[in-house]
N, C-alpha and C positions, 0 to 999 in steps of 0.2 A: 739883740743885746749880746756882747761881748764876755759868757759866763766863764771861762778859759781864765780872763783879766778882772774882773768886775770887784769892787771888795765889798765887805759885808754890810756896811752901812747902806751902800747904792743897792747889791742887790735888796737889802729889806726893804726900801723905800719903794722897790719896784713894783713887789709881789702884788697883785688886785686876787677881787674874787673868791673862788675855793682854794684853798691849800692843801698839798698834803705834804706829809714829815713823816717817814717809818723811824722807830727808834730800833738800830738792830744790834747784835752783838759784836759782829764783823762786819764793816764799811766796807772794806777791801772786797771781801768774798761776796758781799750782795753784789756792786758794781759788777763784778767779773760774770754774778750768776745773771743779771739784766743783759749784758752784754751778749754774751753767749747766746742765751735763749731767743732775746725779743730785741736783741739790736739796738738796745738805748743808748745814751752817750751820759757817761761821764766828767763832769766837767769837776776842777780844783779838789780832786778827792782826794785826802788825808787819812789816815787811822780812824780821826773822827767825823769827818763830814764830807760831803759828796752832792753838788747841784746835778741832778737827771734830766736829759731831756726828752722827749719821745713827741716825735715833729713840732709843732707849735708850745707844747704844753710842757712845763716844768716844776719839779718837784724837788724835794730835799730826804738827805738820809741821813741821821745822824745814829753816833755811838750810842749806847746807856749812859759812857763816864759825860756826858757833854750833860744830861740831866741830871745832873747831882743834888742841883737844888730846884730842880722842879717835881712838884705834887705829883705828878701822873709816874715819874721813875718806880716809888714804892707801888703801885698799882699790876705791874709787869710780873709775869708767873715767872717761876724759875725755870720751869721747863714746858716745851711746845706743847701747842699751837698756841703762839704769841699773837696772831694777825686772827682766833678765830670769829669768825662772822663776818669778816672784811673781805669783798674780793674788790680786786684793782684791776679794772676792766681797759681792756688794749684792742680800741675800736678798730685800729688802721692795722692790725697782727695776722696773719694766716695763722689759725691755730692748727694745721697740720707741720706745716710746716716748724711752727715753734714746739709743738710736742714732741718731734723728733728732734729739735737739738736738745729740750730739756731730758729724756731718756738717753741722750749722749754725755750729756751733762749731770746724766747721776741722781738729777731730780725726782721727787714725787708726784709721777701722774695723773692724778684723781680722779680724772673720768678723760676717757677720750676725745678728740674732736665730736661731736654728735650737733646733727642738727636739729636743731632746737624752733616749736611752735610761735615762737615771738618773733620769727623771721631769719637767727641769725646762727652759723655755725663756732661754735664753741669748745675748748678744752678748760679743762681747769687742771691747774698745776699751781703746787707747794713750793715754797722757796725755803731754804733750811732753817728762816724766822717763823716760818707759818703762816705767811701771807698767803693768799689764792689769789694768784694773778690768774686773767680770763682774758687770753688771746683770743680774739672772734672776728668777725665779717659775715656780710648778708650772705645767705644759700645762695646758690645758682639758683 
């Protein structure tokens, strides 16, 4: 799919499956923070919205003002951690790798790469909405 060109009507009709949709404060600066750290791509991002890709899988980000008239807008704390209890897990990510652009990048650490009894090695890192995205991969 063509998310670069695509408009809004086709891409909604496309979407199958699970969804996700972060509502953030700054579009701009989450892009740049996904970018940066874990290499996503950005596609048709604006002020208000922004389609993610991260290899096969694709996601949406939109502003607060784009909710204006939705229910869950009033629900959003004024101040972080906006994302708490969510982490957004990034199977195909070296999380060494990505915790060192995120502490390049000014980010919130949370716990270092460590490898973890479920198989898989993991960092968790804060994005300045307060998500915990989890770059991981199997141990060696």
């Amino acid at each position: 799919m063509e998310y670069d060109s695509i408009d809004a009507d086709s891409f909604g009709r496309s979407l199958r499956g699970i969804g996700l949709n972060l509502l953030v404060r700054d579009v701009r600066g989450e892009c740049a923070f996904l970018k940066a750290v874990f290499g996503l791509t950005a596609h048709q991002m604006t002020e208000d919205f922004a389609i993610i890709t991260y290899g096969d899988h694709v996601f949406q980000i939109h502003s607060d003002g784009t909710y204006h008239s939705n229910p869950l807008l009033g629900l959003l704390p004024e101040q972080p951690p906006r994302g708490a209890g969510l982490e957004i897990r990034l199977y195909d990510t070296d999380p060494d790798t990505a915790t060192a652009k995120a502490h390049a990048a000014g980010a919130m650490v949370l716990q270092e790469p460590t490898d973890k009894p479920h198989g898989l090695r993991e960092a968790y890192i804060l994005c300045e909405n307060g998500y915990a995205w989890v770059p991981s991969r199997p141990k060696d």
